[in-house]
N, C-alpha and C positions, 0 to 999 in steps of 0.2 A: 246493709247499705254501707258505701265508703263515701267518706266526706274529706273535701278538702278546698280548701281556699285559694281564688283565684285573684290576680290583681284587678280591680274594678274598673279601671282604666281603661283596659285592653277591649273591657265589652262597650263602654261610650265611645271607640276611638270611631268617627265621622271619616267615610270616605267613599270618593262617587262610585258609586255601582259595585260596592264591595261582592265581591264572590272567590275569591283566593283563598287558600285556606292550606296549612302544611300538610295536610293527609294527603291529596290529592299529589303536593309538592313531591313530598318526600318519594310516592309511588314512581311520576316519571325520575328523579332521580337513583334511583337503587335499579342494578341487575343483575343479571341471572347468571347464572352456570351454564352459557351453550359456545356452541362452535361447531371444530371438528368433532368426531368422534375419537381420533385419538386424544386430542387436547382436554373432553367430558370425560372421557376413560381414563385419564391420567388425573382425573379430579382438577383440573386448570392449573397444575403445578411445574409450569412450564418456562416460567419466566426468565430462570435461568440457563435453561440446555435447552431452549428455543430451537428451530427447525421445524416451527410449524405452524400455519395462517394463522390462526385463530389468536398466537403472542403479539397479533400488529396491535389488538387494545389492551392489553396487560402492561407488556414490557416490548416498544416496537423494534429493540437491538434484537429481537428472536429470529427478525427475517432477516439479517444480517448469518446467521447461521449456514442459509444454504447455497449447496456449493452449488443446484440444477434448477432450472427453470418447472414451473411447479403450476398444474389447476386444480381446481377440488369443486365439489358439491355436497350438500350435507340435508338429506330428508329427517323428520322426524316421526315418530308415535307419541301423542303425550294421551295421557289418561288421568283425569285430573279428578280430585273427590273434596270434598270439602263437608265436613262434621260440627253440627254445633249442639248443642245443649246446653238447656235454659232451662231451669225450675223442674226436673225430672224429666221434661220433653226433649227429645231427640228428631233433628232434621239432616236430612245426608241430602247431596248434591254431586252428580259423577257428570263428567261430559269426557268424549273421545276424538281425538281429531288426528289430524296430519298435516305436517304446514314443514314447509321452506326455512330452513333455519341458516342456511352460510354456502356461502360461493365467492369465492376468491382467486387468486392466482400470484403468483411470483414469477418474475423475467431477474435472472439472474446473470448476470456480467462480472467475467473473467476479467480482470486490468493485468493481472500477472504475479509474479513474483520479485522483480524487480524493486518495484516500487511499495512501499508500506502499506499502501491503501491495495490488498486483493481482490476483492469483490463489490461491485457497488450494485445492488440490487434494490427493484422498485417494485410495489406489490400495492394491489386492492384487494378487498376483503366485505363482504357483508354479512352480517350477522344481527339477529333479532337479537337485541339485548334483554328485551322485558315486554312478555305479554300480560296482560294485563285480563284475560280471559278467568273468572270465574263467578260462580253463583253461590249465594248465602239465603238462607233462610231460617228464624227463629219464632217463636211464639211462646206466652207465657203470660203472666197475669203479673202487672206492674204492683207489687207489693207497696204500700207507704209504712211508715212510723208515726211515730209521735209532733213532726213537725208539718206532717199532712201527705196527701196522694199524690205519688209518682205519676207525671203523664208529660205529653208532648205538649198537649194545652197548655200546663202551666208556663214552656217555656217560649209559647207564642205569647202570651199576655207579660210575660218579661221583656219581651224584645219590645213589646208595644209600650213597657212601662220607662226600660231605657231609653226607647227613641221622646216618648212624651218628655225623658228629667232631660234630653238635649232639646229638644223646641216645644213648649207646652202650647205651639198651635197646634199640632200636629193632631188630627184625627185619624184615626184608624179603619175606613173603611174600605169598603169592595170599591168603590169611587173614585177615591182618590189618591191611595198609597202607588200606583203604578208606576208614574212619571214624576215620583217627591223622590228625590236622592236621597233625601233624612229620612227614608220610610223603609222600614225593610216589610221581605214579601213574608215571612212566614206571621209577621202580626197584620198582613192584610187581609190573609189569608184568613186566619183566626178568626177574624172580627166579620169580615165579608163569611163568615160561614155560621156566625152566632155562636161561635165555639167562647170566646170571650166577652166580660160584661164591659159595656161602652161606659165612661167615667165620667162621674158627675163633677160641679166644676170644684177642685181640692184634694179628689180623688186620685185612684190609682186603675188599672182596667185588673179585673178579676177574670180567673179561668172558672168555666163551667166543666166539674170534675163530678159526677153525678155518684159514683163508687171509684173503689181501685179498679182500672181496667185492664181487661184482655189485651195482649199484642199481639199483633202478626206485622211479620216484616219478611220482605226479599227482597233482594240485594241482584242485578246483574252486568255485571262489568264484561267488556271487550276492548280488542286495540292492543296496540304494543308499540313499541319504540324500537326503530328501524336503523341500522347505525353503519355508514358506509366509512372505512378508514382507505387513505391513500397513505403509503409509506415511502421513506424513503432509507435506506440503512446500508453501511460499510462494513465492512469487515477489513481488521489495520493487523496484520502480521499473524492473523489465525490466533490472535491473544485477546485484542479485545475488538468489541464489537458495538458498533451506536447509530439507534435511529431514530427517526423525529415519524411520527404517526399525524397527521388531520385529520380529524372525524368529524362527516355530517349526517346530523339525526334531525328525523320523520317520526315525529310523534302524533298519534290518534290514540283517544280513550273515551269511552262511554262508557254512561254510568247514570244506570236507572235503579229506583230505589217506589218501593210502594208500601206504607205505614199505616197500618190499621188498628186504630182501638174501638174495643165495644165496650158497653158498659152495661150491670144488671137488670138496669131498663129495657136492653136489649136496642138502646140507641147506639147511635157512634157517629166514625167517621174514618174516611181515608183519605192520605195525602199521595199522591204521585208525585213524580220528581223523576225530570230527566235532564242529565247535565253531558255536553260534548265537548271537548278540547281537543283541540288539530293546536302543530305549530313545528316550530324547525329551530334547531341548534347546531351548534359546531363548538369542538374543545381540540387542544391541542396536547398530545403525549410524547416525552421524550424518555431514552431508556439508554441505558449502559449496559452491558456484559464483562465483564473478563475472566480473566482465567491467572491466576495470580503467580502460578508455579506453571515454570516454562513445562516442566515434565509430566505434569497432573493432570486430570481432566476435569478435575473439582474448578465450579465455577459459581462467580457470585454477580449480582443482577440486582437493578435497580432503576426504577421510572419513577416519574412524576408527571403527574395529569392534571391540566390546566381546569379551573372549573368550565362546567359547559353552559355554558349563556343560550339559553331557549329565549324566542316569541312567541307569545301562545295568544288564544283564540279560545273562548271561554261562550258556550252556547247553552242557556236552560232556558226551560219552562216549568210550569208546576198545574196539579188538578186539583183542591180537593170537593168532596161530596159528605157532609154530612145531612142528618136528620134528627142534631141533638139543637136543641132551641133552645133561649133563654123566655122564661114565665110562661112556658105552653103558648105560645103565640100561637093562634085559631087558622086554617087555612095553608100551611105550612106541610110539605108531605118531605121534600128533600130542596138542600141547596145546595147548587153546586157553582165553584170559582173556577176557572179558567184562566192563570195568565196570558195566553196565546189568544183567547179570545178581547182580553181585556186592553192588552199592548197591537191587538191585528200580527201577533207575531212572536217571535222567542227573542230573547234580551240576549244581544252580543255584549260583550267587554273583552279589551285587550290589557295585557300584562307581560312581564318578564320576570323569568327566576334564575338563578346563576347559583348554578350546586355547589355544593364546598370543594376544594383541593382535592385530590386522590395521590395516596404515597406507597408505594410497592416497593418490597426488598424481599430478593429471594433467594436461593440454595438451589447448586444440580452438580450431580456428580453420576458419573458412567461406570462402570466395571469391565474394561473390555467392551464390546461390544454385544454382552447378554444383557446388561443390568445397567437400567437410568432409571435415577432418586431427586427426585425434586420436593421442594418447601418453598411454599411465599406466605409472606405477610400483607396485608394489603392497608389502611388506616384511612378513615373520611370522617371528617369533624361535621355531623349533619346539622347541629345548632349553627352552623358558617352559612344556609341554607337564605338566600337573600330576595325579595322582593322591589322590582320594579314599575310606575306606571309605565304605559306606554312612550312618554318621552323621557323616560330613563332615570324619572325623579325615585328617591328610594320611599318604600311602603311601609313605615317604620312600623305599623302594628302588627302587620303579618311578619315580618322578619325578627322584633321582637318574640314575637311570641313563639319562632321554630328556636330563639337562644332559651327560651322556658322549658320546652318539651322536647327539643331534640338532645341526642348526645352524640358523641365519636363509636362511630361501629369499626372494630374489629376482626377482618377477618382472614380464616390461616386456610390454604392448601395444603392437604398433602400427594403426595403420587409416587407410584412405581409402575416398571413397564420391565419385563421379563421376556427375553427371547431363546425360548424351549430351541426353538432352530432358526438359522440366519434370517428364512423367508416369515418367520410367524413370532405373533408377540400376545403376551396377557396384561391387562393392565387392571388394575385399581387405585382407588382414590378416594378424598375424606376433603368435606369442606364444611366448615364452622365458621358463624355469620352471629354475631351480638345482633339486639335489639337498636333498634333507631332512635324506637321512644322512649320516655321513661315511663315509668309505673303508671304513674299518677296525669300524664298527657292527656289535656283534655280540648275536643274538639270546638273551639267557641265561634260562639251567633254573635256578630255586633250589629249596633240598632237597625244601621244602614243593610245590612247585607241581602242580597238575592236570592242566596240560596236556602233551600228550604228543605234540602235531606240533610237532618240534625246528627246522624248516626256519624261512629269511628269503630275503628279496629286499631287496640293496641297490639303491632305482633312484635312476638317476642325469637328466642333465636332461633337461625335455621340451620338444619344439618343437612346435607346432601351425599349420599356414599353411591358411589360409583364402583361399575365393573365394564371392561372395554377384551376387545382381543382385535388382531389386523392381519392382516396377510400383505409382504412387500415384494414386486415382483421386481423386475427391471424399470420399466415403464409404466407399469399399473398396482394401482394399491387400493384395495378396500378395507376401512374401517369399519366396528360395531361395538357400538357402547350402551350400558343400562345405569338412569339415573332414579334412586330412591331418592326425593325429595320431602321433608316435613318442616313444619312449621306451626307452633299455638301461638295464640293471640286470646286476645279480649274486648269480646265487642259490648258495645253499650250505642242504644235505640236515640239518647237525648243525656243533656243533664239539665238539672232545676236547680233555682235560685230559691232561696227560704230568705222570709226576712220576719221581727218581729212584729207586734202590732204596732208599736210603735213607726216602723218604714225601716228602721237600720237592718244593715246588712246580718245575715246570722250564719248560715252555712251554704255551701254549692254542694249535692247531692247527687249522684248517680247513681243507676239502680246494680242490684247486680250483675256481675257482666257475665255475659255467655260466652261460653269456652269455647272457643271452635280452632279444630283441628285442621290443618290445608296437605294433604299431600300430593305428590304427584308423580307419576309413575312415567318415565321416558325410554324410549328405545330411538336409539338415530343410527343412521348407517351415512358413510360417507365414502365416496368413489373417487379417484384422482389419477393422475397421468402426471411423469417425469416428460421434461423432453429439454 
């Protein structure tokens, strides 16, 4: 087991209809590696020798590059697998699809030569930035130690013991936690399901932990984040080049989660949890190009992207069904809770999140007309990662808490594009992506909160290697590009709070975490016309 201490604070901090949380946060703010095909086949290392839709969200001086007015479309393949293993048990997960990845265009205007300003070109662009499409699955037997059994229980009967040291009226049942703002659901849950002992008056509420139990859990996520740029960019004397990008993003995610422990009695329980988030954002990117030596083609690049300010729309409910009782209670076969049934409905709450900064600086140099080499840097401080209520007031325990567990992600493109003959090109590419979280990032329940899938994934870095090829004719172009994608993480079901007999605090405890491996296997083809 790993053990590590949390500020105590952050789990009393009181707020209405707490359900925000930085895992979910950090998910809509991080994306992907897509586009065109040439821009995935060039591994995204375009920033500086731009000349292609896909740079309106990297670096937006790239449409500043072109001399012809320009349409594209972009299908994909993805084949997506995901690996976990828990306690020698191994669960795999593949799904296949095909989905609409980018379509865009450039209207490009000639001003002249005259004048220093030559081209002033306007351009849209859509591209899914981030799907959020996959499935997890683990199972394994929650091991304890010396300071007692690992379970989810214990950390319902903490939420209920936090919420009782914030208002010692507060009871805990199936009754009346629904509509208490000082009541969170997963100790109503507990307690409406006789998972937890109701507290005598001095006491504390105890979990009923009958052995170490069995787990099972799966995990299934959908939705992506949809990101429409309009651009606007110059080109000043074929030296340097600068434009200003708007982007408005369409986010949906879903995310259902089903938590099963048994125990040697052959009793148990399970919790369901379904949680929905719609909402809409807009940031703004600006970028630079030039070319530093009048005679070279060696060229350096640099954007800077505004944080993106989301409204989101936060929709759960929860099940659970047990059949574990406290004292053998007589007449008893199962009990099952129901939020939806209890509220006549699923609990909305609204929020706002505003992602941190994004800072790009990149390298492109050409060889004639066979050989373009590009390098970007890209930098986002994700502890900057901030929480809003709905009237804009700040959320200081959820925003807090992504300065604890988030850090500054990292990450480099590389690319090359090779043209064997004028009309044909190869391309390759390498992208490297640090972790968001840190080690030790831990998902926390405060008293209040609604939510009641206790589970996180800490993922750690990603590599994506790319290979592309194209054919350019006069008028017509088709691209084809292949993305290997991986990524490990570490996922953990819940953490527990231990304390002494005496009540003081002693350790926070997670169990072992399950390794899971995510890859993902991409083919996209992309069609366009000059005109």
């Amino acid at each position: 087991m790993k053990k590590h201490i949390i500020t105590t604070a952050l789990l009393l901090t009181v707020a209405v209809a707490q359900a925000q949380n930085i895992y979910d946060a950090t998910k809509t703010a991080q994306t992907e590696l897509n586009g065109t095909a040439r821009f995935v086949g060039m591994g995204g290392a375009m920033g500086a020798l731009g000349g292609d839709i896909s740079t309106i969200s990297t670096n937006p001086a790239g449409i500043g590059i072109f001399r012809s007015s320009e349409l594209s479309a972009t299908l994909s393949y993805n084949a997506l697998g995901v690996n976990a293993e828990y306690d020698g048990f191994a669960t795999k997960s593949n799904q296949n699809r095909v989905t609409f990845d980018n379509f865009g265009f450039v209207l490009s205007n000639r001003i002249g030569n005259e004048t220093p300003v030559r081209f002033v070109n306007l351009a849209f662009n859509y591209h899914k930035a981030k799907s959020f499409r996959r499935s997890l699955g683990m199972e394994g037997t929650m091991y304890g130690d010396q300071l007692g059994a690992m379970s989810q229980v214990r950390q319902m009967a903490e939420q209920a013991n936090d919420g009782l040291f914030n208002n010692p009226d507060i009871i805990f049942t199936n009754t009346d936690v629904w509509n208490n703002p000082d009541a969170g659901w997963l100790a109503g849950l507990g307690a409406g399901g006789l998972l937890i002992q109701f507290p005598n008056e001095g006491s504390w509420y105890e979990p009923i932990i009958p052995s170490d139990p069995y787990a099972l859990f799966t995990l299934d996520e959908r939705g992506s984040v949809d990101v429409y740029d309009f651009n606007l960019s110059l080109n000043v004397q074929d030296r340097a080049y600068f434009g200003l990008s708007i982007g408005a993003y369409d986010m949906e995610y879903t995310r259902n989660t089903m938590y099963d422990e048994t125990y040697d009695n052959t009793e148990g329980y399970s919790l369901e949890s379904w949680n929905h988030t719609t909402g809409a954002g807009f940031d703004i990117k600006l970028g630079a190009i030039v070319r530093p030596f009048a005679n070279s083609p060696f060229r350096i690049g640099a954007a800077i992207h505004s944080p993106t300010f989301y409204r989101l729309k936060y929709t759960t409910s929860a099940r659970l069904v047990s059949d574990v009782f406290m004292d053998d209670k007589e007449g008893l076969q199962r009990t099952t809770i129901d939020t939806y049934d209890e509220l006549g409905g699923d609990m909305q709450t609204d929020y706002r999140i505003t992602t941190p900064w994004k800072f790009n600086g990149s390298l492109g140099y050409t060889i004639g007309s066979m050989v373009a080499l590009g390098a970007e840097y890209e930098y986002q401080d994700y502890s900057a990662l901030s929480f809003e209520d709905p009237n804009g007031y700040r959320m200081e325990a959820e925003t807090n808490e992504a300065k604890s567990n988030l850090q500054g992600v990292h990450n480099v493109r590389l690319g090359i594009e090779v043209k064997p003959a004028s009309e044909f090109a190869l391309r390759a590419g390498y992208n490297y992506t640090t972790a968001a979280f840190k080690t030790e990032a831990i998902k926390l329940m405060p008293s209040n909160s609604i939510q009641t899938d206790t589970d996180w994934s800490n993922g750690k870095e990603r590599q994506d290697f790319t290979l592309g090829l194209g054919y350019r004719g006069r008028h017509f172009y088709a691209d084809l590009a292949y993305v290997y994608s991986v990524q490990k993480s570490d996922f953990y079901p819940f953490y527990n709070d231990f304390y002494t007999a005496a009540g003081d605090y002693e350790a926070t405890v997670v169990p072992e975490p399950t390794k899971v491996t995510d890859t993902r296997n991409r083919v996209l083809l992309t069609l366009g016309i000059r005109f």
